[in-house]
C-alpha positions in Angstrom: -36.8 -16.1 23.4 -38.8 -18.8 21.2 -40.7 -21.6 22.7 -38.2 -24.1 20.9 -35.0 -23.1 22.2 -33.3 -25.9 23.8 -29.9 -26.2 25.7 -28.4 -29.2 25.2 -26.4 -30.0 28.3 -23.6 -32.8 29.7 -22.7 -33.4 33.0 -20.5 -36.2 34.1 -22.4 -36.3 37.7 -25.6 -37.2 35.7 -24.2 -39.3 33.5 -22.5 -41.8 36.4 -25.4 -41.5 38.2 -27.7 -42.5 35.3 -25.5 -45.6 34.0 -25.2 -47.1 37.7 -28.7 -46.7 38.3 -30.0 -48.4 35.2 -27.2 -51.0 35.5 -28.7 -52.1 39.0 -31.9 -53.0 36.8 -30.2 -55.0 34.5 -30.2 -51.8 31.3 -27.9 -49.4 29.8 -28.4 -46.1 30.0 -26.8 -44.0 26.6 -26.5 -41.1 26.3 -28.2 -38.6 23.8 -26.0 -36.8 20.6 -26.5 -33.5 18.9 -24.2 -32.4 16.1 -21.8 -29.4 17.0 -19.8 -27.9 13.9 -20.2 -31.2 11.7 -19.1 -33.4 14.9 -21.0 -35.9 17.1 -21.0 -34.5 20.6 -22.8 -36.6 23.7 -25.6 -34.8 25.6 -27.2 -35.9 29.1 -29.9 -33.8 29.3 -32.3 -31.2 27.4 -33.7 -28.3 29.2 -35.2 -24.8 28.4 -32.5 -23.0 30.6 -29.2 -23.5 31.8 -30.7 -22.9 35.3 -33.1 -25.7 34.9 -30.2 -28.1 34.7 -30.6 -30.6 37.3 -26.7 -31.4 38.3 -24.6 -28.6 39.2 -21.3 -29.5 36.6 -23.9 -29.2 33.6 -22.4 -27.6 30.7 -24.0 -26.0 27.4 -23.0 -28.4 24.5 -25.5 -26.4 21.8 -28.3 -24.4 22.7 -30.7 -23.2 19.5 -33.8 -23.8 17.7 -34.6 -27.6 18.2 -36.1 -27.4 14.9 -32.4 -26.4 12.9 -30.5 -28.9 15.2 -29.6 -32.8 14.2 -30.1 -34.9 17.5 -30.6 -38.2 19.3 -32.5 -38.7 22.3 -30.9 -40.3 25.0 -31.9 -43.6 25.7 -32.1 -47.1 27.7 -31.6 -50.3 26.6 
């Protein structure tokens, strides 16, 4: 496995958790997007391994070389 293989993952869980959390604070929370077969796809978190996913409904929305792959970081406003 290469040191820049990512798994970009989504989880609904996370993604309520982070927007409620940041909206008590006064920000927005949005989420990150990679681009799956030409289309724009959201992503809550990237990690090294499925298993290091943090929420248990995580799914793999792309997982590759981080240098071949077109993506936003997620982000607060």
């Amino acid at each position: 496995m290469s040191d820049y293989n990512r798994y970009f993952m989504y989880s609904r869980e996370q993604l309520r958790v982070k927007k409620e959390l940041e909206t008590k604070i006064g920000r927005t929370f949005i989420p990150g997007t990679v681009i799956v077969n030409g289309n724009k796809k959201q992503y809550t978190e990237m990690c090294t391994s499925p298993s290091n996913a943090r929420f248990t409904d995580s799914a793999v929305v792309i997982a590759g070389d981080i240098r071949t792959i077109t993506y936003t970081e997620p982000k607060v406003e």
